[in-house]
One Martini backbone bead per residue (centre of mass of N, CA, C, O) as a GRO file, in nm:
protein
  481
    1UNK     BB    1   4.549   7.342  10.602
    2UNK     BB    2   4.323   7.449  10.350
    3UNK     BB    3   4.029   7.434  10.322
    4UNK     BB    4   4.048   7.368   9.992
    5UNK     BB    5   4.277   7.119  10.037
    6UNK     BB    6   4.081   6.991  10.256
    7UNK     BB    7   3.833   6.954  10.046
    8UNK     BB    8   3.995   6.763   9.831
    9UNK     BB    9   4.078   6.569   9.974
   10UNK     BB   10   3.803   6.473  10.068
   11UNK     BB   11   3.692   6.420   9.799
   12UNK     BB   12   3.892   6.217   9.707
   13UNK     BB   13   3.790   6.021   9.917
   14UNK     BB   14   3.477   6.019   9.854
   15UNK     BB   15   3.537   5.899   9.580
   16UNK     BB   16   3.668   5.624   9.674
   17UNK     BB   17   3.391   5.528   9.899
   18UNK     BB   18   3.214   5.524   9.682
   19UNK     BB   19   3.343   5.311   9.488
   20UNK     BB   20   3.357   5.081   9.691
   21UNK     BB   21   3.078   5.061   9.730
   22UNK     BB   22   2.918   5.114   9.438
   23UNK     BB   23   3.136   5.010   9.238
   24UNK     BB   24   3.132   4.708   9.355
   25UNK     BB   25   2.847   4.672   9.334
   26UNK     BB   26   2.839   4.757   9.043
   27UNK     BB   27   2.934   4.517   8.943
   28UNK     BB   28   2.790   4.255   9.087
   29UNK     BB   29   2.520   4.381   8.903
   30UNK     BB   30   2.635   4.276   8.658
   31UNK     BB   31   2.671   4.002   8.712
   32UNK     BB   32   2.390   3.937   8.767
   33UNK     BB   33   2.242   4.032   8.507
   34UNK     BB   34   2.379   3.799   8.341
   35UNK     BB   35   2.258   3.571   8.550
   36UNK     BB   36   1.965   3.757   8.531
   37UNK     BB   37   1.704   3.832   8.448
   38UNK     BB   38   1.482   4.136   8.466
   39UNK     BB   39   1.307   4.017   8.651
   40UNK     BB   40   1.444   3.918   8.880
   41UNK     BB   41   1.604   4.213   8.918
   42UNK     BB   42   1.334   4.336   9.069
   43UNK     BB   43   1.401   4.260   9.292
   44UNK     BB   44   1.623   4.399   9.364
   45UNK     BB   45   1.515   4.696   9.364
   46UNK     BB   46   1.305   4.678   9.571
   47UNK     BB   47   1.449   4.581   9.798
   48UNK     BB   48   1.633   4.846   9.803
   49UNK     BB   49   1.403   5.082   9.807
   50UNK     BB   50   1.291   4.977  10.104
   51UNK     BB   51   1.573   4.997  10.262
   52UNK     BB   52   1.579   5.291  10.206
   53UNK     BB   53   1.366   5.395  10.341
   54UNK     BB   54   1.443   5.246  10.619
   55UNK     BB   55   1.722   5.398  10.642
   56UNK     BB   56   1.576   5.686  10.687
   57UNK     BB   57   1.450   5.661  10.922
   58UNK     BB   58   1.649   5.546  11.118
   59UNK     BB   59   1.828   5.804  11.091
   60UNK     BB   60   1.623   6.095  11.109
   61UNK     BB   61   1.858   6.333  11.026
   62UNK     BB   62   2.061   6.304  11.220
   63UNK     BB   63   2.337   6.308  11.070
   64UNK     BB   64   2.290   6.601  10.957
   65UNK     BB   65   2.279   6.746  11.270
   66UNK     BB   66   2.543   6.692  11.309
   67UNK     BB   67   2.694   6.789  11.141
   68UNK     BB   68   2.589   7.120  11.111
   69UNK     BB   69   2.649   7.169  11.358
   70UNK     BB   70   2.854   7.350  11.590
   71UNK     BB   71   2.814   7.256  11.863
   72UNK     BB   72   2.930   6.903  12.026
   73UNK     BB   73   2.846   6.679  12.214
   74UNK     BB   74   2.858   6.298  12.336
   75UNK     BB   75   2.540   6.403  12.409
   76UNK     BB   76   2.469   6.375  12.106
   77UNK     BB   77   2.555   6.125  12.006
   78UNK     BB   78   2.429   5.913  12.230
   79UNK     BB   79   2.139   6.009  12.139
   80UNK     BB   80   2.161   5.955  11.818
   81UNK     BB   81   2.206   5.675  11.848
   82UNK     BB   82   1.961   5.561  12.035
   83UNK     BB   83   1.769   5.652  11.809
   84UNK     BB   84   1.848   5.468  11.580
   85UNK     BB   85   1.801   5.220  11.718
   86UNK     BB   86   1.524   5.209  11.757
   87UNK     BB   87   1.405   5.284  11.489
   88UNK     BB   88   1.518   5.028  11.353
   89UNK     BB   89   1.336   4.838  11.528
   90UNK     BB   90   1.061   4.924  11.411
   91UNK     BB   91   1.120   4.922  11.124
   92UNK     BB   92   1.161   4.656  11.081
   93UNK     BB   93   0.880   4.505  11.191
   94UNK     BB   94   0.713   4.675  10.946
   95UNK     BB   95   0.891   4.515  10.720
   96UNK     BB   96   0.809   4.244  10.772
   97UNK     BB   97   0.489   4.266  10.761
   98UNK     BB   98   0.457   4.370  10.479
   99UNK     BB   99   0.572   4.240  10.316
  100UNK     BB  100   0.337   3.992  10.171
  101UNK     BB  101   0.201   4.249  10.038
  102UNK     BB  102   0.436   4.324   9.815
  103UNK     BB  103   0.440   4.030   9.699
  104UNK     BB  104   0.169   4.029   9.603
  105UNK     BB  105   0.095   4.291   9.419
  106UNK     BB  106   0.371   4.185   9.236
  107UNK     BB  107   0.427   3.893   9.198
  108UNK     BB  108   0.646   3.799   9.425
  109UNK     BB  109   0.699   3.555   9.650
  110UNK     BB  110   1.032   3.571   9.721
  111UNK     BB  111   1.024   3.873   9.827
  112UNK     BB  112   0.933   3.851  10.153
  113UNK     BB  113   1.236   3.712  10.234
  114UNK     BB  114   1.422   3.906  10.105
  115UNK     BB  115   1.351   4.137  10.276
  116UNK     BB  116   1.378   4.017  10.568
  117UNK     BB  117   1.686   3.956  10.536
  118UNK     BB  118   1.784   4.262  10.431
  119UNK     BB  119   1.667   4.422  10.673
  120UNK     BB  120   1.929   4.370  10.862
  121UNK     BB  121   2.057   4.640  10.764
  122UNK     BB  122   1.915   4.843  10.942
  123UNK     BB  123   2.026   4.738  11.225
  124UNK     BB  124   2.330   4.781  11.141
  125UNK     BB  125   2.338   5.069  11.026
  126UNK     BB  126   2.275   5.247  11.271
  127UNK     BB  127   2.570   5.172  11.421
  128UNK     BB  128   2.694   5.394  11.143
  129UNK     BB  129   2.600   5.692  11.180
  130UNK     BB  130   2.760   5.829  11.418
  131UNK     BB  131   3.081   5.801  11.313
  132UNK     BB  132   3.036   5.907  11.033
  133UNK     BB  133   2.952   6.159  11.139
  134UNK     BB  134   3.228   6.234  11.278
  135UNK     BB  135   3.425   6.197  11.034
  136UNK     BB  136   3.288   6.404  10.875
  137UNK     BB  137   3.333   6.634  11.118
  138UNK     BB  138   3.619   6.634  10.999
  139UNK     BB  139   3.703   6.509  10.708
  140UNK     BB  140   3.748   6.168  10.728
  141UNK     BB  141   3.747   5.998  10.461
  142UNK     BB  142   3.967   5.763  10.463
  143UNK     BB  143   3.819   5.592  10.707
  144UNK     BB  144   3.587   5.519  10.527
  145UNK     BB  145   3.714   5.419  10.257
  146UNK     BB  146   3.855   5.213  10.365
  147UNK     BB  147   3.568   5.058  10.504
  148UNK     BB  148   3.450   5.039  10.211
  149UNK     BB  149   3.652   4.847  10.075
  150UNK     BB  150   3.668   4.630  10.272
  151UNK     BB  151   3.344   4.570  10.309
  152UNK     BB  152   3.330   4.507   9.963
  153UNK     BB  153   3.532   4.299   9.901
  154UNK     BB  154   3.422   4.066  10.098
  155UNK     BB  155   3.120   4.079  10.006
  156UNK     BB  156   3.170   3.993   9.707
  157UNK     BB  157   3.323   3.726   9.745
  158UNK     BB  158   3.066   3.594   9.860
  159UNK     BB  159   2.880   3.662   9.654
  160UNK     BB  160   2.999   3.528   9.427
  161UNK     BB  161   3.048   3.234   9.547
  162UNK     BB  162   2.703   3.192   9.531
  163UNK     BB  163   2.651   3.279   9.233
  164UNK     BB  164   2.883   3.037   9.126
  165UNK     BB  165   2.656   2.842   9.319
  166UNK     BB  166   2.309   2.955   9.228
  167UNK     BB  167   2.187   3.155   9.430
  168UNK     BB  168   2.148   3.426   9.318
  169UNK     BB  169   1.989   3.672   9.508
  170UNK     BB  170   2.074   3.568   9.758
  171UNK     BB  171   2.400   3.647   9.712
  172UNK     BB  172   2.280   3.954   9.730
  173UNK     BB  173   2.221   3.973   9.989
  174UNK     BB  174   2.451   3.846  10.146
  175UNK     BB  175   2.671   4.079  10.064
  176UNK     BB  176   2.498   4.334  10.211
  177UNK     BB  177   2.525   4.210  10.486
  178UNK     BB  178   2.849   4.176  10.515
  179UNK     BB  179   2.909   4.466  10.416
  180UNK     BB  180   2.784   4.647  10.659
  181UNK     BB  181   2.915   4.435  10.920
  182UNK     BB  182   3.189   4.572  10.835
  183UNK     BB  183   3.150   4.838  10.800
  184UNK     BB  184   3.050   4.873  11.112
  185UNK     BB  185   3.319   4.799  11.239
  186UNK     BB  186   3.561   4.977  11.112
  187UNK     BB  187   3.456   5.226  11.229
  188UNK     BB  188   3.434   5.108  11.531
  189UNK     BB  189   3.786   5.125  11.536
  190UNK     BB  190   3.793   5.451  11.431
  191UNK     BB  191   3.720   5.559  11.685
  192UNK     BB  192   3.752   5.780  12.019
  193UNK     BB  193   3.429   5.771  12.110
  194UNK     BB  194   3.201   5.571  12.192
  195UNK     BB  195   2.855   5.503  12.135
  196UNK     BB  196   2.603   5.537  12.369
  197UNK     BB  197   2.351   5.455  12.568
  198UNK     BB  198   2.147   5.795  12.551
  199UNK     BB  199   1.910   6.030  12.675
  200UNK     BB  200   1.862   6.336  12.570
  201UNK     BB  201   1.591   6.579  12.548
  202UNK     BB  202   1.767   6.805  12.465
  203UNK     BB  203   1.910   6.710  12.220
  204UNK     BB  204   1.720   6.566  12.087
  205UNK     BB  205   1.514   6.787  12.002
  206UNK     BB  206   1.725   6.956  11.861
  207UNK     BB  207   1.770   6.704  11.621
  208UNK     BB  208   1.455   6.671  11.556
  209UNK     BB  209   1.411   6.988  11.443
  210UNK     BB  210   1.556   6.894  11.217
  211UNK     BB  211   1.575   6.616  11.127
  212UNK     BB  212   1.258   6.561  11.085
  213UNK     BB  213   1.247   6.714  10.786
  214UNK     BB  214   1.443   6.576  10.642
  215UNK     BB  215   1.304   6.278  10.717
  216UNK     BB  216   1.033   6.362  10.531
  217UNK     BB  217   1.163   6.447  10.279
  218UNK     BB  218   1.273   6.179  10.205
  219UNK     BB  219   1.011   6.023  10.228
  220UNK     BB  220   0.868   6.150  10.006
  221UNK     BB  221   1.111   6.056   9.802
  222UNK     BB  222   1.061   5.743   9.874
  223UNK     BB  223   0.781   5.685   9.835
  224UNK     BB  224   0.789   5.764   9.547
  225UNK     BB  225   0.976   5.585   9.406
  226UNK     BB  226   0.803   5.318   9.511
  227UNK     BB  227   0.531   5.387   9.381
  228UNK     BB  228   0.636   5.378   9.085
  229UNK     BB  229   0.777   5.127   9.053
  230UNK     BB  230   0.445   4.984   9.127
  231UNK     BB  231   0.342   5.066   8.886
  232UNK     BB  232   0.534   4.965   8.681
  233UNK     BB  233   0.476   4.656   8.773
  234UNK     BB  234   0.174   4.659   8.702
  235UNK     BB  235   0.168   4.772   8.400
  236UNK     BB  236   0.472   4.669   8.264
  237UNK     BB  237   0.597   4.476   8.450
  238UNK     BB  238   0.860   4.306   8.545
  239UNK     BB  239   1.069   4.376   8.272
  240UNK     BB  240   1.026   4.702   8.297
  241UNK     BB  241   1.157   4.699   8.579
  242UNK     BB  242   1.404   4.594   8.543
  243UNK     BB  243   1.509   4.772   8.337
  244UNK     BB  244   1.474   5.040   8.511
  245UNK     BB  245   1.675   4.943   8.737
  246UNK     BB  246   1.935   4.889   8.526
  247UNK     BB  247   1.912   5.221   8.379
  248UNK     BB  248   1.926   5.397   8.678
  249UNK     BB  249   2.222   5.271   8.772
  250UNK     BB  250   2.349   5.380   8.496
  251UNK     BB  251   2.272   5.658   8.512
  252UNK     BB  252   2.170   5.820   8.766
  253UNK     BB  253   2.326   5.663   8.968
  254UNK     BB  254   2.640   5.731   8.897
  255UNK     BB  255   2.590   6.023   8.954
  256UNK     BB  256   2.445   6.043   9.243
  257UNK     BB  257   2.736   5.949   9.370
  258UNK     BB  258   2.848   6.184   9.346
  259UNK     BB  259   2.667   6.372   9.454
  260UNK     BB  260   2.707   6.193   9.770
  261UNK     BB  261   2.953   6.332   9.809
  262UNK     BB  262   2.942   6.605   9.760
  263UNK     BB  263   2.754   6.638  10.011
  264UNK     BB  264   2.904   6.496  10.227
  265UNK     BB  265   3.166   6.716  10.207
  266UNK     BB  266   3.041   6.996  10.181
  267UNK     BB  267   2.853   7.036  10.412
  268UNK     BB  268   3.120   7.084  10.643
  269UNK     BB  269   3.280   7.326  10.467
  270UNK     BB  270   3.019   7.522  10.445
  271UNK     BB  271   2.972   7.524  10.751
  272UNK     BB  272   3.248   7.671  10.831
  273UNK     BB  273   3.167   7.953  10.618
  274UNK     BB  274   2.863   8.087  10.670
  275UNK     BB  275   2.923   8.360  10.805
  276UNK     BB  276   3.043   8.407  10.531
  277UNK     BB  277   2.855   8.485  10.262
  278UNK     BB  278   3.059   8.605  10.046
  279UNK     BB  279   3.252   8.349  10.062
  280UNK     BB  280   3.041   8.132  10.031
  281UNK     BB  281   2.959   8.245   9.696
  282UNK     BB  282   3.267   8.246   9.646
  283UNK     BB  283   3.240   7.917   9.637
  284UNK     BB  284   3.010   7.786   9.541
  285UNK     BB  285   3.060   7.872   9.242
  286UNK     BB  286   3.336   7.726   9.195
  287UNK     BB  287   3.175   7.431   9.215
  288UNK     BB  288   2.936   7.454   9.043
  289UNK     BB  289   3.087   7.480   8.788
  290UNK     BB  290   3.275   7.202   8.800
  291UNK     BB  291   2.956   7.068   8.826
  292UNK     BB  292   2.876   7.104   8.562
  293UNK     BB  293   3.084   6.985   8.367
  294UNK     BB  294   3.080   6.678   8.489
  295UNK     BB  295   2.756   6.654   8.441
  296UNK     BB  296   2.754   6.704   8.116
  297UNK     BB  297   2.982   6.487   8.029
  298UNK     BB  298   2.880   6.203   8.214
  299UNK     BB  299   2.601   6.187   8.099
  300UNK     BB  300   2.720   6.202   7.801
  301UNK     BB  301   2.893   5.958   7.802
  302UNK     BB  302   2.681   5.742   7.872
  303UNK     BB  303   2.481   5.759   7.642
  304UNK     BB  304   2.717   5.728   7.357
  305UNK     BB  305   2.819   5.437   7.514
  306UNK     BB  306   2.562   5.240   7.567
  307UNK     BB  307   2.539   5.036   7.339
  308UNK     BB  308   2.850   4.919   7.439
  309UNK     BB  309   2.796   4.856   7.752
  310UNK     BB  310   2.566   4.708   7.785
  311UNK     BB  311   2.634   4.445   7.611
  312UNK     BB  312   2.899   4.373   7.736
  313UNK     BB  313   2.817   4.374   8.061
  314UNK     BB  314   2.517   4.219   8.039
  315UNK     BB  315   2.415   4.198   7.779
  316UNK     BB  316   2.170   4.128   7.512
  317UNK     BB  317   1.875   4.120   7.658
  318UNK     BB  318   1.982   4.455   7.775
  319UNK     BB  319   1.900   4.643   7.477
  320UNK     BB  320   1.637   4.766   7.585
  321UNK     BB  321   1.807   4.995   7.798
  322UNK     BB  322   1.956   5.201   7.586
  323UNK     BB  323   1.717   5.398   7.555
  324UNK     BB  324   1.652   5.443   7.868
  325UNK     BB  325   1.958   5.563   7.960
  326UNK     BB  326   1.962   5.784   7.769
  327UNK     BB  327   1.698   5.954   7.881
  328UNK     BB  328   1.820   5.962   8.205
  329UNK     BB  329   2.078   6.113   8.140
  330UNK     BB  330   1.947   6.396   8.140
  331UNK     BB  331   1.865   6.395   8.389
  332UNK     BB  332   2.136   6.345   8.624
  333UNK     BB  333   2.259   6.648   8.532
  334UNK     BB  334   2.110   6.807   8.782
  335UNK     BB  335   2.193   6.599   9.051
  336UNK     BB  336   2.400   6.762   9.170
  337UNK     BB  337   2.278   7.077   9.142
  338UNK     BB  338   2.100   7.001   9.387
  339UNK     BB  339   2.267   6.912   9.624
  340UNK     BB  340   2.375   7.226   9.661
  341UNK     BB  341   2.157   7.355   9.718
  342UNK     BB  342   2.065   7.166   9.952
  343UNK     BB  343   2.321   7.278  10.139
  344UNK     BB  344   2.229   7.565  10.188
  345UNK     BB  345   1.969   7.502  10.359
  346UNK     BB  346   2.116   7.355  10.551
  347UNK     BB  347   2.308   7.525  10.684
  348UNK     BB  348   2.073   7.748  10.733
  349UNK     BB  349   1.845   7.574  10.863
  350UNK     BB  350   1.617   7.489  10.624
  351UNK     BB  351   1.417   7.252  10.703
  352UNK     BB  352   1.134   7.356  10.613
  353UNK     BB  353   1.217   7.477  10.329
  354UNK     BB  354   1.260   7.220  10.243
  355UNK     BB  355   1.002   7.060  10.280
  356UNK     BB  356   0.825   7.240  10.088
  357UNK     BB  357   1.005   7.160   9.830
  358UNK     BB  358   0.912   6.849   9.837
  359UNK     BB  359   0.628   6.886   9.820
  360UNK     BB  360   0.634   7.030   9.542
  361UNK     BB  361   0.788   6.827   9.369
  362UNK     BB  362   0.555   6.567   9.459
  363UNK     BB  363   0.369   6.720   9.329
  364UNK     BB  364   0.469   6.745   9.035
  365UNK     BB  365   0.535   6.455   8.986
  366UNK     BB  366   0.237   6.288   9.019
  367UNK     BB  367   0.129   6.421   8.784
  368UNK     BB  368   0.320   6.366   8.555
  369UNK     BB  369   0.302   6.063   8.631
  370UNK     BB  370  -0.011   6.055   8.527
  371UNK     BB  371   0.001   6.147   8.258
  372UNK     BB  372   0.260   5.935   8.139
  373UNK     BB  373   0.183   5.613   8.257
  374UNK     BB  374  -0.088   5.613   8.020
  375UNK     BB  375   0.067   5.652   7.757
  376UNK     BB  376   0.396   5.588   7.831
  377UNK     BB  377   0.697   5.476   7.909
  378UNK     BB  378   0.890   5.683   7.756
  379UNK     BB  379   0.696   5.911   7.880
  380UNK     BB  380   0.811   5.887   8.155
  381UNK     BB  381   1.090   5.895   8.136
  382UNK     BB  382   1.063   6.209   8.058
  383UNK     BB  383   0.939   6.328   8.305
  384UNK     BB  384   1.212   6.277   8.474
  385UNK     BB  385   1.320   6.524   8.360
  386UNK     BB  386   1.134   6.754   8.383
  387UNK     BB  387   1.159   6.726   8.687
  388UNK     BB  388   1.476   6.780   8.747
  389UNK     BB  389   1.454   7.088   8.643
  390UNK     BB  390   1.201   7.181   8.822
  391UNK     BB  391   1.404   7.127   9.061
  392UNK     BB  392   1.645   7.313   8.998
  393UNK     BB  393   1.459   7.585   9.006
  394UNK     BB  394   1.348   7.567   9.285
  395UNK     BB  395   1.610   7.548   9.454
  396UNK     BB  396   1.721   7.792   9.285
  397UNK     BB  397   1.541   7.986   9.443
  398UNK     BB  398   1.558   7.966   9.721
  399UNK     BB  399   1.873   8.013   9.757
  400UNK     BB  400   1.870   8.290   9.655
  401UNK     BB  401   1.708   8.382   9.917
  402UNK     BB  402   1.904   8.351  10.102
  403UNK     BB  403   2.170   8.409   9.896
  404UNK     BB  404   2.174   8.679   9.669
  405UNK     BB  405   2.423   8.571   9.491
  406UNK     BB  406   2.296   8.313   9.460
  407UNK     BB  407   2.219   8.320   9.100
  408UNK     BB  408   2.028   8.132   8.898
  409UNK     BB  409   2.105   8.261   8.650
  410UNK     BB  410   2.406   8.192   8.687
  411UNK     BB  411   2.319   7.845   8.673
  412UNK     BB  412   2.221   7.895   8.363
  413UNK     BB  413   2.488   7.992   8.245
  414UNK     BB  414   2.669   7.773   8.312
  415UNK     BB  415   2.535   7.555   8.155
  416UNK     BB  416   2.531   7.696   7.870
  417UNK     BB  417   2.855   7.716   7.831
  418UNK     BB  418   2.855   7.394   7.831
  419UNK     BB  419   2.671   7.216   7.665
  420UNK     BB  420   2.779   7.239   7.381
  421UNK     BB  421   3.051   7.116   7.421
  422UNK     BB  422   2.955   6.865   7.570
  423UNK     BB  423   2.784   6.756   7.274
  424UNK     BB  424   2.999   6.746   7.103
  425UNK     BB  425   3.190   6.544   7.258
  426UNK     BB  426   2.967   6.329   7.246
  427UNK     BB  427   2.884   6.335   6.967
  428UNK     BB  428   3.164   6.207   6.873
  429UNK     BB  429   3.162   5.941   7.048
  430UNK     BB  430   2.920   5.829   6.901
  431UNK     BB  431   3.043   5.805   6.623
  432UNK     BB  432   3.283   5.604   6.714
  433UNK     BB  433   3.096   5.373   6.776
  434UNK     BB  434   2.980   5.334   6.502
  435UNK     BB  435   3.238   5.198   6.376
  436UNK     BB  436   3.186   4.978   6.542
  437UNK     BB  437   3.086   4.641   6.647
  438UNK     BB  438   3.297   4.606   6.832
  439UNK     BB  439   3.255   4.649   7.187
  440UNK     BB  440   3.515   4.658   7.284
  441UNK     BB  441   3.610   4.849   7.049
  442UNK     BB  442   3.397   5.097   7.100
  443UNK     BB  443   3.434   5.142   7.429
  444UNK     BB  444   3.775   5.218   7.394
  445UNK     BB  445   3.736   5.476   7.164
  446UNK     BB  446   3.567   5.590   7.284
  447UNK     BB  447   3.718   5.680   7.584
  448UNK     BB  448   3.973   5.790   7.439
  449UNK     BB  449   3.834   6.014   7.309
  450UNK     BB  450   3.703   6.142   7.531
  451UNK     BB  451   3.960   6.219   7.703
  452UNK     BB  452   4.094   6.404   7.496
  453UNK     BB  453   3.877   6.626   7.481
  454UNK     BB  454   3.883   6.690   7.752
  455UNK     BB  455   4.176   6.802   7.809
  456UNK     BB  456   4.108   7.021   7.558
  457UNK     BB  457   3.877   7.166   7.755
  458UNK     BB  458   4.020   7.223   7.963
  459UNK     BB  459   4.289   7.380   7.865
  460UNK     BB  460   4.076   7.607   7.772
  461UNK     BB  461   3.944   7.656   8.071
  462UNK     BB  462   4.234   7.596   8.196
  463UNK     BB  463   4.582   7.750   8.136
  464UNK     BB  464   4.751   7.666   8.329
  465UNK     BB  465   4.699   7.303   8.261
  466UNK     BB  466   4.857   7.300   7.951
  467UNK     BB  467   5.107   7.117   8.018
  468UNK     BB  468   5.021   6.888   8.169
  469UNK     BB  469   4.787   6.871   7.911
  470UNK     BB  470   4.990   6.752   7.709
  471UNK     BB  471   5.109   6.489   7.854
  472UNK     BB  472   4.859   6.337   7.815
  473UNK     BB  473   4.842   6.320   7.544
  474UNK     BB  474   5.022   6.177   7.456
  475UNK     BB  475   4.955   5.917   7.590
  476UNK     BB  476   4.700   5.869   7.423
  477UNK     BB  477   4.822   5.854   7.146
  478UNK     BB  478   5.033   5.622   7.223
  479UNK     BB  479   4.787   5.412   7.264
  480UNK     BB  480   4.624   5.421   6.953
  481UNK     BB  481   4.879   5.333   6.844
   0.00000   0.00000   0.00000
């Protein structure tokens, strides 16, 4: 099997494995929102943000650095094995610990509670980082996919039948609980080689060398995301951080999802092809061009459809989120092209300045966010769009610097060459959403509109899938008929 058609299958597990995680997660999400009030949904936004944080530390960038790595012996994971559980444990203890401190700071009491039981999924996470990361270096997304699915599946299962006897956001915590402790149990029934607890100075050195790097990255961008969070919800109430975490898991979130996939997927990938330059950029050129289009077009059909999904999805409570999720779309498409530039420092081993890079971009960020969220809510929504631009120029300028081929101003053609036609097909589809008032009716024809308009520009960019996508057009207009 060729590179080419080894990374799209690839892909195409990665996507299976991500829709199966978050996809599953966020429908639970909806049914949520539907039966809390955004107050309440802020508890879990701020809950998952804390994980999220705690999951980064336990991991510690070792998964990176498996990854990456060139030669790797059994010893080199059961080193990452080893780091990751001590680290969990001692993250889980001081995550116990602040609880009753971020809970009594946001005045909401039963906060303490949700994040130590689900701080649960810390320890549970860490057996699960040497094996992902072996079938990642794999390419072995299938494994994952499977592991994904069942454990979103029973985890889903758990968690709706606890929703609809009444338990609320404990809900979802169970199902966090579950969906965690069942996909580390499949990941480890699915490699040939158990990591045990092991520890090489020689191994933990060279991991820790890079991925410690990687970790404060991590750490910077997780404590920024916490620590405004905690100001949104201090300065305009929890009713707004609720909105505001239901409106970035619409927006930014669902596209971050692809990007996550990508950076799993292509990191393996171009590590493989590393030493040829000149065919690693004319191969990430190839990459960037197509996620520029996914980008440009998925976050605009999320803001044209916001109207009718929202309301349709969460109810009518989450009106005031249309505009929000609208404004956040902005952000959302630069983040995909932002992860394969951050692909290329880190296959190069540049991760102090990866690190030097996020420093920069949370002083920029930092400044941003003083300056607008004592404006007005609004105008920090538009900051976050702002923010986005200038990682995208900071990562695409130094990544210029390590290969000289992928050009900056090339990836700034990329986009304009497709932004316009981008729009149109946007602009299209949220005129056809006018037209409704039932939004069911309005986002069924969205939706066609969308897929058609699609495939006439794909048609266009790409000549030679024009009888395929011939055929498919006649399917969609056989439909709205």
């Amino acid at each position: 099997m060729s590179n080419s058609s080894k990374f799209s299958k690839g892909l195409g597990w990665g996507v299976i494995d991500n829709f199966s995680g978050t996809g599953i997660n966020f429908i639970v999400g909806i049914l949520l929102a539907r039966a809390l009030s955004p107050k309440d949904f802020s508890i879990i936004g701020v809950s998952l943000l804390l994980i999220t944080i705690s999951n980064i530390i336990s991991d510690g960038g070792i998964s990176t650095a498996l990854v990456r790595k060139t030669k790797i012996s059994q010893v080199d994971y059961n080193t990452g094995f080893t780091l990751n559980v001590i680290t969990s444990v001692v993250v889980y203890i001081i995550l116990f610990s602040i609880a009753p401190l971020l809970s009594k700071g946001l005045n909401i009491p039963v906060l303490t509670d949700v994040v130590r039981w689900l701080g649960i999924i810390i320890f549970i996470s860490a057996f699960s980082i040497v094996p992902k990361a072996q079938l990642t270096r794999a390419i072995n997304f299938k494994t994952q996919a499977v592991a994904a699915s069942s454990s979103s599946i029973l985890g889903a299962i758990v968690g709706l039948l606890l929703l609809y006897q009444g338990y609320g956001v404990w809900s979802f915590v169970v199902q966090q609980i579950v969906r965690q402790t069942t996909y580390t149990l499949v990941l480890w029934s699915s490699i040939q080689q158990l990591p045990s607890l092991q520890l090489s100075k020689d191994s933990a050195r060279n991991l820790f060398s890079f991925g410690s790097r990687i970790l404060l990255s991590g750490l910077i961008d997780a404590f920024y995301n916490n620590v405004y969070f905690y100001f949104i919800g201090k300065i305009y109430g929890g009713h707004h951080l609720g909105l505001y975490s239901r409106s970035d898991q619409f927006s930014v979130g669902l596209v971050a999802n692809f990007a996550l996939v990508l950076q799993k997927v292509s990191l393996p990938a171009l590590a493989k092809i590393k030493h040829d330059r000149v065919y690693f950029s004319i191969r990430f050129q190839h990459l960037y061009n197509k996620t520029t289009i996914f980008a440009l077009l998925f976050s605009g059909f999320i803001a044209a459809t916001s109207d009718h999904f929202i309301v349709l999805l969460i109810g009518a409570q989450w009106e005031e989120s249309i505009v929000i999720v609208k404004i956040l779309s902005i952000s959302a498409l630069f983040q995909p092209l932002i992860v394969l530039y951050q692909n290329v420092i880190q296959v190069y081993g540049k991760s102090q300045q990866y690190l030097n890079i996020e420093i920069a971009r949370k002083t920029i960020a930092a400044i941003l966010f003083v300056l607008s969220i004592t404006i007005s809510f609004e105008t920090l929504l538009y900051s976050f769009s702002l923010l986005a631009l200038c990682s995208w120029l900071i990562y695409g300028y130094f990544t210029q610097r390590i290969i000289e081929q992928i050009e900056l101003l090339q990836g700034a053609k990329s986009i304009l060459m497709h932004v316009i036609p981008s729009f149109i097909v946007c602009a299209i589809v949220y005129y056809v959403g006018l037209l409704y008032t039932s939004h069911w009716l309005g986002l069924i024809y969205q939706t066609l509109t969308f897929s058609a308009l699609l495939l006439i520009y794909i048609a266009i960019i790409l000549p030679q899938r024009r009888k395929q996508i011939l055929s498919k057009l006649r399917c969609l207009t056989s439909c709205v008929r």
